[in-house]
ZAMARGU-4260 file (C-alpha; in steps of 0.2 Angstrom, whole numbers, plus 5000, padded with zeros to 4 digits):
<rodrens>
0) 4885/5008/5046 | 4878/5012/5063 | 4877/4996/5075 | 4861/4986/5075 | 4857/4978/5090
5) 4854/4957/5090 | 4844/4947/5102 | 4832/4932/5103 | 4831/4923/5088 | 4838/4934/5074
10) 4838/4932/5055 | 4851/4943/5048 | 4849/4950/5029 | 4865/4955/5026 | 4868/4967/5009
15) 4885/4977/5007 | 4886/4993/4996 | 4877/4991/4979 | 4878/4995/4960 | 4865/4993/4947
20) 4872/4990/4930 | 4860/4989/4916 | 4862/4976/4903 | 4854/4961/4897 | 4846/4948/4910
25) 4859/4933/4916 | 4862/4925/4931 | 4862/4930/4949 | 4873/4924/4963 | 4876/4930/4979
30) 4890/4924/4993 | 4894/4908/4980 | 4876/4901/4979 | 4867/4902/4961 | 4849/4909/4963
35) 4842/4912/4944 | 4846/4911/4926 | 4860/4901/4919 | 4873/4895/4932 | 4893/4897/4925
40) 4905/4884/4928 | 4921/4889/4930 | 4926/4871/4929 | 4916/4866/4913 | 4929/4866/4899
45) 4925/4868/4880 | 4935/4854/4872 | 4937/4850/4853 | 4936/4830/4850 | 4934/4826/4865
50) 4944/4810/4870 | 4936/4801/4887 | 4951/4791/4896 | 4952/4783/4914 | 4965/4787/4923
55) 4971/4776/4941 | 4986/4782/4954 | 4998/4770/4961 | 5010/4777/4975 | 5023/4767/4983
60) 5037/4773/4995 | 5030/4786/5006 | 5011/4782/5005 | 5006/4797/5016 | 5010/4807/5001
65) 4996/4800/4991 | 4984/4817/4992 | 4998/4827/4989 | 5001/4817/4972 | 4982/4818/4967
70) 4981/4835/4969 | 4999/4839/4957 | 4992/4827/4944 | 4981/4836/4930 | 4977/4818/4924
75) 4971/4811/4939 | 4962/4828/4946 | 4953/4831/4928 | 4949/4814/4926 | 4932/4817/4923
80) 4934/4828/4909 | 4938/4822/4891 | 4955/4828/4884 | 4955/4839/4868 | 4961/4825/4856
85) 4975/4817/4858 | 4986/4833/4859 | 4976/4837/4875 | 4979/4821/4881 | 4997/4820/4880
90) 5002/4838/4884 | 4992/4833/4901 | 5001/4817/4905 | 5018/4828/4898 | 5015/4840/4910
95) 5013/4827/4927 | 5029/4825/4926 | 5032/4840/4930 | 5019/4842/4942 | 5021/4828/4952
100) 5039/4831/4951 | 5038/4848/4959 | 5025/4842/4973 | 5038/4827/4977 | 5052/4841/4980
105) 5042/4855/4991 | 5038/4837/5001 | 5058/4834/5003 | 5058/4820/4991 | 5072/4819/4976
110) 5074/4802/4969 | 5057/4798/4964 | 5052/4786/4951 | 5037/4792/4937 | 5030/4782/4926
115) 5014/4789/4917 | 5008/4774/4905 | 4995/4781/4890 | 4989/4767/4883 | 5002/4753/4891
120) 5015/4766/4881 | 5026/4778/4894 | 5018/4795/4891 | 5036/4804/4887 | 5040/4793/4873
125) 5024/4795/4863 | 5023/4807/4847 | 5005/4814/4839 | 5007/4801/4829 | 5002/4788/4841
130) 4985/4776/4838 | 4972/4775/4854 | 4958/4769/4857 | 4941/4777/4861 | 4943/4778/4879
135) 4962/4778/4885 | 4969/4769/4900 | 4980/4779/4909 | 4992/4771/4924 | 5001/4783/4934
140) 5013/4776/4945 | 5026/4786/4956 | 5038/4778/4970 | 5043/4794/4981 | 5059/4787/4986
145) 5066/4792/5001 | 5065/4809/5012 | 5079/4819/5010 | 5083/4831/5023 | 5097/4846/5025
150) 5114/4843/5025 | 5127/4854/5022 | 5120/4873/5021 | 5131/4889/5014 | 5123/4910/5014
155) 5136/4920/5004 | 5135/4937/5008 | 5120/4937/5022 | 5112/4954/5028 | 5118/4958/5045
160) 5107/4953/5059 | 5089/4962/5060 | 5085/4977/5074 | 5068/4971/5079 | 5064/4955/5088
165) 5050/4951/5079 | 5063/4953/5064 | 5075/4943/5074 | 5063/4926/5075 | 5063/4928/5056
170) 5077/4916/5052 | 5082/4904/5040 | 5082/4892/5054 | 5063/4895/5060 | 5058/4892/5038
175) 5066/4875/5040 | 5081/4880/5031 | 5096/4870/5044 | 5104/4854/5045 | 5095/4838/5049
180) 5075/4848/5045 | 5064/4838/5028 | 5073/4848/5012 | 5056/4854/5008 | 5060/4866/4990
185) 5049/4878/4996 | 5062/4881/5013 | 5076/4886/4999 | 5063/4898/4991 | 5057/4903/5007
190) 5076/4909/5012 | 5081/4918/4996 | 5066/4931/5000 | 5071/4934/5017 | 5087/4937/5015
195) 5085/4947/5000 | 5070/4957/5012 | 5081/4960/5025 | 5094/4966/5013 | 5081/4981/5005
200) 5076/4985/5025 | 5095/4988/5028 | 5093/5000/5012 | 5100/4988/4997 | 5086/4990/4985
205) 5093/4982/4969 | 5099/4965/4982 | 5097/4951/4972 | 5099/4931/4973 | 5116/4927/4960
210) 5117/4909/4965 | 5109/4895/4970 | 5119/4878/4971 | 5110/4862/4978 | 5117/4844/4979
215) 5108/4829/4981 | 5116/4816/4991 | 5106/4801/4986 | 5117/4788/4997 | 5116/4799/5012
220) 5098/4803/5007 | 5104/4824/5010 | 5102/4840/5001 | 5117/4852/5002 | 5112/4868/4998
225) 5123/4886/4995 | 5118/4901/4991 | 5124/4920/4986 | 5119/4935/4987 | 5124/4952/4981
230) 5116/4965/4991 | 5121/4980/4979 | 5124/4998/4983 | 5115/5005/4998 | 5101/5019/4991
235) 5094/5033/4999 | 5075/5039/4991 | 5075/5051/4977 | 5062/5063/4971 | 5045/5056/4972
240) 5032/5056/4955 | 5013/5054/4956 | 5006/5047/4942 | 4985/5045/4940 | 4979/5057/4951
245) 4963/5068/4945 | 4954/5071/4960 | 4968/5071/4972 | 4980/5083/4975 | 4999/5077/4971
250) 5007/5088/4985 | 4996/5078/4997 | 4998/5061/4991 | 5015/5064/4991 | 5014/5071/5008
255) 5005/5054/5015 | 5018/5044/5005 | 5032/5051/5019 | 5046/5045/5009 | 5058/5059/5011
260) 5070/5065/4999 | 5088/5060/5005 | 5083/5046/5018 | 5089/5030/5017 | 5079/5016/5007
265) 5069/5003/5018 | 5056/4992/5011 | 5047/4991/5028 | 5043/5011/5025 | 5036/5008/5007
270) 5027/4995/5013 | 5020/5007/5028 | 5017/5020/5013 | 5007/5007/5004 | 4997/5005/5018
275) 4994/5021/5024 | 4986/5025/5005 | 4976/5012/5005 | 4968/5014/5022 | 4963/5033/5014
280) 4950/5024/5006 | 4950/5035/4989 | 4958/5025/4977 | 4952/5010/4964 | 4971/5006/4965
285) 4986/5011/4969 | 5005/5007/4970 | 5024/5012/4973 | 5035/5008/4960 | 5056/5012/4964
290) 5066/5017/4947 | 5075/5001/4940 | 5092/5008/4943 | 5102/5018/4958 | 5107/5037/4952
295) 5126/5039/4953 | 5125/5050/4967 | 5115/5034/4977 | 5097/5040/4975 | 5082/5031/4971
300) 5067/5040/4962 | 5050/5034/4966 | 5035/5034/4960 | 5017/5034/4965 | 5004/5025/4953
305) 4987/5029/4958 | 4968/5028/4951 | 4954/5038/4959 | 4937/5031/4964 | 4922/5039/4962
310) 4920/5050/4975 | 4902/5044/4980 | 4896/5028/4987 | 4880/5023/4994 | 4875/5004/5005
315) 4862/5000/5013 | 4859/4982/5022 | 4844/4974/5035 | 4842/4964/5050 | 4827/4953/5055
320) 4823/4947/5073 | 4806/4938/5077 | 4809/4949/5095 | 4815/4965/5087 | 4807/4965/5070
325) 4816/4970/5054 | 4825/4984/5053 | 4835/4995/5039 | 4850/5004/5037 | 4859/5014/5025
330) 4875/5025/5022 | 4879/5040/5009 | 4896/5043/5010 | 4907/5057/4998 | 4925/5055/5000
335) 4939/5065/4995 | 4929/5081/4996 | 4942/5093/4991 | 4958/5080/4984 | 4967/5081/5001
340) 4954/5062/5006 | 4943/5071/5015 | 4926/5058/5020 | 4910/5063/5025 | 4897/5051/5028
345) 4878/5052/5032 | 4870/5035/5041 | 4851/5030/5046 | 4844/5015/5051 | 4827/5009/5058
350) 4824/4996/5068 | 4807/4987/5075 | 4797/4985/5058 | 4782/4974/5057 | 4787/4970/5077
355) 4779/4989/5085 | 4763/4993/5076 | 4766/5012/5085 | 4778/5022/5073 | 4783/5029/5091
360) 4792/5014/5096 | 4802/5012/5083 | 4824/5014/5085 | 4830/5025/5075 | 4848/5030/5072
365) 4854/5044/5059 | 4872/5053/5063 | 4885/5061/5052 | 4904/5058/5053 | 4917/5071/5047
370) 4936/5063/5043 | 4950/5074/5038 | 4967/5062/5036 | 4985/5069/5037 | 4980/5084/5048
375) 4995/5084/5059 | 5008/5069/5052 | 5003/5058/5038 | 4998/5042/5051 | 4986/5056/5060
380) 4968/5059/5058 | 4953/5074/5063 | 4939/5065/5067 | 4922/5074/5069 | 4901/5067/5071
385) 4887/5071/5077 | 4872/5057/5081 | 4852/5056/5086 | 4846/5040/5090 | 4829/5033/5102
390) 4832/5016/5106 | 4817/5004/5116 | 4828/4992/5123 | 4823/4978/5136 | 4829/4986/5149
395) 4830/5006/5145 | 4822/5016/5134 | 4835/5031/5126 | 4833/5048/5117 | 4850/5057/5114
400) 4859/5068/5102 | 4880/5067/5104 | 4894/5072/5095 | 4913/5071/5096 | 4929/5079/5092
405) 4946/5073/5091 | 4961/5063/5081 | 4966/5045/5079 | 4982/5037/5077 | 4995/5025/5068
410) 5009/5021/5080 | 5019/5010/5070 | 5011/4995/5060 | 5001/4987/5073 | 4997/5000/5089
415) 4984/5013/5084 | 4976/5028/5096 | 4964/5039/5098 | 4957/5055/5109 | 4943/5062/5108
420) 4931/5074/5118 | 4911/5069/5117 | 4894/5077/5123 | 4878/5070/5126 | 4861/5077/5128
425) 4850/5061/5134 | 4834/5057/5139 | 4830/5036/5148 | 4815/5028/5156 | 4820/5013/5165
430) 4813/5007/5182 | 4820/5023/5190 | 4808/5034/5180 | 4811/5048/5165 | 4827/5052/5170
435) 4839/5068/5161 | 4856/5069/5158 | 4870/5081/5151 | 4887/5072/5150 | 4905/5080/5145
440) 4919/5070/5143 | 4933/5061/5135 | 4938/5046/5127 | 4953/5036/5124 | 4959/5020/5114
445) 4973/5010/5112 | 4972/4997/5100 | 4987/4983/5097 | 4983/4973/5083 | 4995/4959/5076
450) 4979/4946/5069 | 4982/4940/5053 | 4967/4944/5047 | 4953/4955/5055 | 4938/4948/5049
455) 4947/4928/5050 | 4959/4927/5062 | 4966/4911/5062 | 4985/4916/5069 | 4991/4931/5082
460) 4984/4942/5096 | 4971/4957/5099 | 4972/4968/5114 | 4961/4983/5115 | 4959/4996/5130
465) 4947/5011/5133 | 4948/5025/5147 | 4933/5036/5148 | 4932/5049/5162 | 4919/5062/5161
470) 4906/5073/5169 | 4888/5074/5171 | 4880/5091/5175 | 4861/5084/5182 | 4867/5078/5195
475) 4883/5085/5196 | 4894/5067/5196 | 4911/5064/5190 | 4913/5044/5185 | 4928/5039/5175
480) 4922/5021/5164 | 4938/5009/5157 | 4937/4992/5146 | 4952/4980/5142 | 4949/4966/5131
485) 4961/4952/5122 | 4959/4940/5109 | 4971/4928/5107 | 4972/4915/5089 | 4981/4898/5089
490) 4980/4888/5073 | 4980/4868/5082 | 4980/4855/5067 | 4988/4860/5049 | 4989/4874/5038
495) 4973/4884/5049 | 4962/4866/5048 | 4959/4870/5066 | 4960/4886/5074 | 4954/4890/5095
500) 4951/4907/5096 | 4947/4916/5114 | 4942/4932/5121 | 4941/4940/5137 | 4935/4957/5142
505) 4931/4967/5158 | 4925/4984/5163 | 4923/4994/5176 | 4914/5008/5181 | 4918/5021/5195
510) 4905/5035/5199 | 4887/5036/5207 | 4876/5022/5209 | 4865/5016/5194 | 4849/5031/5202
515) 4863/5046/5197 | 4872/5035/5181 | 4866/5037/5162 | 4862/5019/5158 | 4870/5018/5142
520) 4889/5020/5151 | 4885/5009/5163 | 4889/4990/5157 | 4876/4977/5150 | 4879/4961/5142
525) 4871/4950/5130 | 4869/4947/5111 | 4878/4940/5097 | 4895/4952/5102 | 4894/4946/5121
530) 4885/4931/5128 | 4875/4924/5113 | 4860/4913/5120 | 4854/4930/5127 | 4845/4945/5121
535) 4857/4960/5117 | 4859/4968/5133 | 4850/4959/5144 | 4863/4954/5157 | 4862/4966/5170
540) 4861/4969/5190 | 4841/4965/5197 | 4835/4978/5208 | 4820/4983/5215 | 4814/5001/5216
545) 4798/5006/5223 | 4792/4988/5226 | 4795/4985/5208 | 4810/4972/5203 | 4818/4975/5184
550) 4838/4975/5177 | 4849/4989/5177 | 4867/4993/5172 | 4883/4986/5182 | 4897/4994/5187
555) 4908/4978/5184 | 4911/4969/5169 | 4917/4951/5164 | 4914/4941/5146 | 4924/4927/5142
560) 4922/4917/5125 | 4929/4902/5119 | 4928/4893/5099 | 4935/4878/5091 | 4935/4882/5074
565) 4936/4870/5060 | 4938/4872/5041 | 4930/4856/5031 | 4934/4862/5015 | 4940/4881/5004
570) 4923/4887/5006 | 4913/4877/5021 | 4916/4876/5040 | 4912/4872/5058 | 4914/4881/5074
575) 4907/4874/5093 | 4906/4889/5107 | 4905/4894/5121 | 4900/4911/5130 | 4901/4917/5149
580) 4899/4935/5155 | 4892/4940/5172 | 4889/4959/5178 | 4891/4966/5196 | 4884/4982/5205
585) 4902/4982/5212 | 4916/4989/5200 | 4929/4978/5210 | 4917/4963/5205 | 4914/4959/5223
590) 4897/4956/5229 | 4884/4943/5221 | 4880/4941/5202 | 4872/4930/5190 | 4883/4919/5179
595) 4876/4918/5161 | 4882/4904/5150 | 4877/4901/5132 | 4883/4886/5122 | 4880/4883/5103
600) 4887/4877/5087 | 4889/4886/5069 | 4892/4888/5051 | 4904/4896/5042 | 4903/4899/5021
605) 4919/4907/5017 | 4913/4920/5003 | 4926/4934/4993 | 4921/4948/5006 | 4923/4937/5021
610) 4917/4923/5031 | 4897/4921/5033 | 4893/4916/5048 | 4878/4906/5054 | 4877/4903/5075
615) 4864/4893/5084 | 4867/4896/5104 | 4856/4892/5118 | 4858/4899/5137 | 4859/4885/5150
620) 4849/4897/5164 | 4835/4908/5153 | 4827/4921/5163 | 4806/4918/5159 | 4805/4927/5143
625) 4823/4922/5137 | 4820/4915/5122 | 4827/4893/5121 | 4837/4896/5105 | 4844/4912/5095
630) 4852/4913/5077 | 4863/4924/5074 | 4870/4929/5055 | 4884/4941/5051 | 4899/4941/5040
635) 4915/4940/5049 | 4919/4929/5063 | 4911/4933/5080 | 4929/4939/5086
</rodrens>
């Protein structure tokens, strides 16, 4: 949807695309929390002669691994809930051993002791048959034994070593799978599917795992582990089939696949393929599927399984900010307009409800956004919009209509680009006057991407640059704008427990002074993107003009941010921040500047479509006006 600006203290209603189905009243939840009618629990169980029992967990040996033997045992974890009868009962405590078993052997533990008493009876020798009481004891007790690690390790028929060094780093070794590293299970696993991957990225489709010996060494407290693998015949692709396509043409589905007859098979590509398809946007599902046998003459068919969507859609959402008042938004979009993924996609918000009583001083934002995919290769896109907006901001006021032509990018899995040329028509009042401009120009991105996940980044990097030379006619000024900005993910304790996460990003502006430069190219900072504490662009270079002293636009750019992010459970977590940015009239950054700070703490309910965020921050200089504390909401991470 077309950005909304954030500042002071905001309250964020947050509402992603909706559908109304009729049908009879229920209950209603939203992000995990139960508002009306009759709350489901996905927990509750509907047991038949119930049985209640207790159940208590002994472990000796290795008592770190406690927890890990809780969470294995059925009996101990549902101890709550009765059992159904006494066959409930013991197929529970049957299947601990099991269980606990397994969770012993991803641990790196193979000689453990499990005893699992049902009524002072061991669980494995009872029969249906069995008397108990009205409420069973249940003992569990389980000795670890020792750790065992890696001894003695054998790779039958390994795939040849990988081109890429990012495929290189991939080893068996940096799994945990090599002599003298804790024989977790899950490492043997772990190096059956790598080498079996890189086998189908060297073009063995049908490689496969045909043994697997492993040899615990009890005395020696050591796993020796050999495997074989037989990679197959090497395949090349055969014809492509689409299957499930009404509204979409074959020809160009096939065409955005790019699996060309003849060429050798490589997993990565399918995996590019199934990527690329999803990214169109146009399908409920889809997926590649590779015939179960190679031809005799090496070829693979494949084939393409797909389900349309429906080709419209409609969202809308809100904002509230005691400062900016409550504004609206919404989207129509029609995709696949004639089966080759075509998008075209209406937006309108309006901002500064209840807050401006004058209709006049409302922000308002309506634009239209044309997408063709595939136009040159099937990774390139024709991109085309056109925008209006006025926005009454605190330290401009804008009226414009823009637009812009040009194509995007896929480089590969992780680098993406676009060009583009763009005009603007624009009107501003600031403390320079009512000032025109007519702007020509163009505009570049590179964007290298290799986060984990976009909206939760918990693991990898983010780097993102921007060149933007162009020309205004008013005053007959060339200026050329760039941005370079980085993100960088370390998980610190456990599987993502705690996550730092930090980002950077400069600017700088080359061209007239602030008196000849549109404000809206020239760099502010501020809000719950940049420094949060402050209102959304609001950090800016003090000037006086004419004896009167108000912000304007920088030619220099710095924001640097810093989190600690820390999960407290699957669904709840904690994150402290901190936010600096400063803005110079200098593009070299040279001269004086205001440094802002804002600190602050937040919540995080992790929700299906993405982490909800809550922040609190406050700014350790506020200007008169600035507001002491501001709340930010969002979904999604901050960065």
């Amino acid at each position: 949807m077309i950005a909304s600006r954030c500042g002071g203290l905001v309250a964020g209603l947050l509402m992603g695309a909706a559908v109304i189905v009729p049908g009879p009243a229920a209950a209603f939840s939203i992000f995990g929390f139960h508002l009306w009618g009759e709350e489901e629990n996905p927990d509750r169980v509907d047991v038949i002669d119930p049985l209640d029992y207790t159940a208590t967990l002994t472990v000796t040996g290795d008592t770190d691994l406690e927890g890990t033997v809780e969470k294995a045992s059925a009996l101990y974890a549902n101890r709550e809930q009765p059992a159904s009868g006494r066959a409930g009962l013991l197929s529970r405590a049957k299947a601990d051993y099991r269980r606990i078993l397994g969770a012993l052997y991803e641990a790196g533990y193979y000689g453990p002791s499990i005893s699992i008493l049902v009524a002072g009876h061991e669980a494995a020798d009872l029969s249906l048959a069995v008397d108990l009481p009205a409420k069973v004891p249940v003992a569990i007790a389980v000795d670890t034994g020792p750790k065992f690690d890696f001894g003695q390790l054998t790779v039958v028929n390994p795939p040849p070593p990988m081109d890429t060094r990012r495929q290189r780093l991939t080893t068996p070794a940096s799994l945990g799978f090599q002599p003298g590293e804790t024989a977790e299970a899950g490492a043997i696993g772990k190096t059956s599917d790598l080498a079996i991957a890189h086998w189908r990225m060297r073009g063995h489709a049908k490689a496969a795992e045909t043994g697997r010996e492993v040899v615990a060494d009890h005395p020696a407290s050591q796993l020796d582990v050999a495997l074989t693998f037989d990679p197959g015949r090497e395949a090349r692709y055969g014809p492509t089939s689409v299957v499930g396509a009404t509204r979409t043409d074959p020809e160009f589905i096939r065409f955005m696949t790019d699996l060309d007859e003849g060429d050798r098979f490589d997993s990565t590509e399918i995996a590019r393929s199934q990527a690329r398809l999803g990214r169109l946007g146009i399908f409920r599902s889809m997926r590649i599927e590779e015939a179960d046998e190679i031809a005799p003459d090496g070829t693979l068919p494949m084939t393409v399984r797909v389900q349309d969507r429906k080709p419209r859609s409609l969202g809308f959402g809100g904002t509230y900010s005691t400062i900016d008042g409550l504004g609206l938004e919404a989207y129509w979009m029609h995709r696949n307009l004639w089966g080759h993924g075509e998008r075209l996609r209406f937006d309108a918000s309006i901002e500064g409800l209840l807050e401006q009583l004058d209709p006049a001083d409302y922000d308002y934002n309506v634009g239209v956004t044309f997408t063709k995919p595939g136009v040159y290769s099937p990774d390139t896109d024709f991109v085309t919009g056109l925008a209006a907006k006025q926005l009454d901001y605190d330290t401009y006021r804008e009226t414009s209509l823009s637009g812009n032509i040009g194509f995007s990018q896929q480089f590969g899995d992780r680098l993406t680009g676009d060009l583009s040329a763009f005009f603007s028509k624009a009107r501003f009042e600031d403390i320079y006057g009512t000032r025109n401009f007519f702007t020509l120009g163009a505009l570049g991105n590179l964007t290298y991407d290799i986060r984990n996940d976009p909206l939760d980044a918990t693991r990898g990097y983010f780097i993102q640059a921007s060149l933007q030379p162009f020309y205004e006619f008013e005053y007959g000024n060339p200026a050329v704008r760039g941005t370079l900005e980085g993100r960088y993910y370390y998980s610190l304790v456990g599987l993502d427990t705690l996550v730092l996460a930090g980002r950077v990003k400069v600017g700088s502006y080359y061209g007239p002074g602030a008196a000849e430069s549109p404000p809206d190219l020239l760099f502010f900072a501020g809000g719950g993107g940049s420094v949060r504490g402050y209102a959304y662009r609001s950090i800016g270079v003090t000037t006086t003009v004419d004896g009167e002293e108000g912000t304007i636009g920088g030619r220099g750019l710095f924001e640097g941010s810093g989190e600690a992010r820390y999960r407290i459970s699957e669904s709840f977590g904690a994150v402290a921040f901190t936010d600096v940015g400063f803005v110079t009239a200098d593009p070299r950054f040279s001269g004086e500047h205001d440094t802002k700070i804002g600190v602050g703490a937040g919540f995080r309910y992790f929700s299906p479509i993405g982490p909800l965020r809550v922040d609190l921050a406050t700014p350790l200089e506020p200007e008169a006006g600035d507001s002491r504390i501001a709340l930010y909401i969002g979904i999604g991470q901050a960065f």
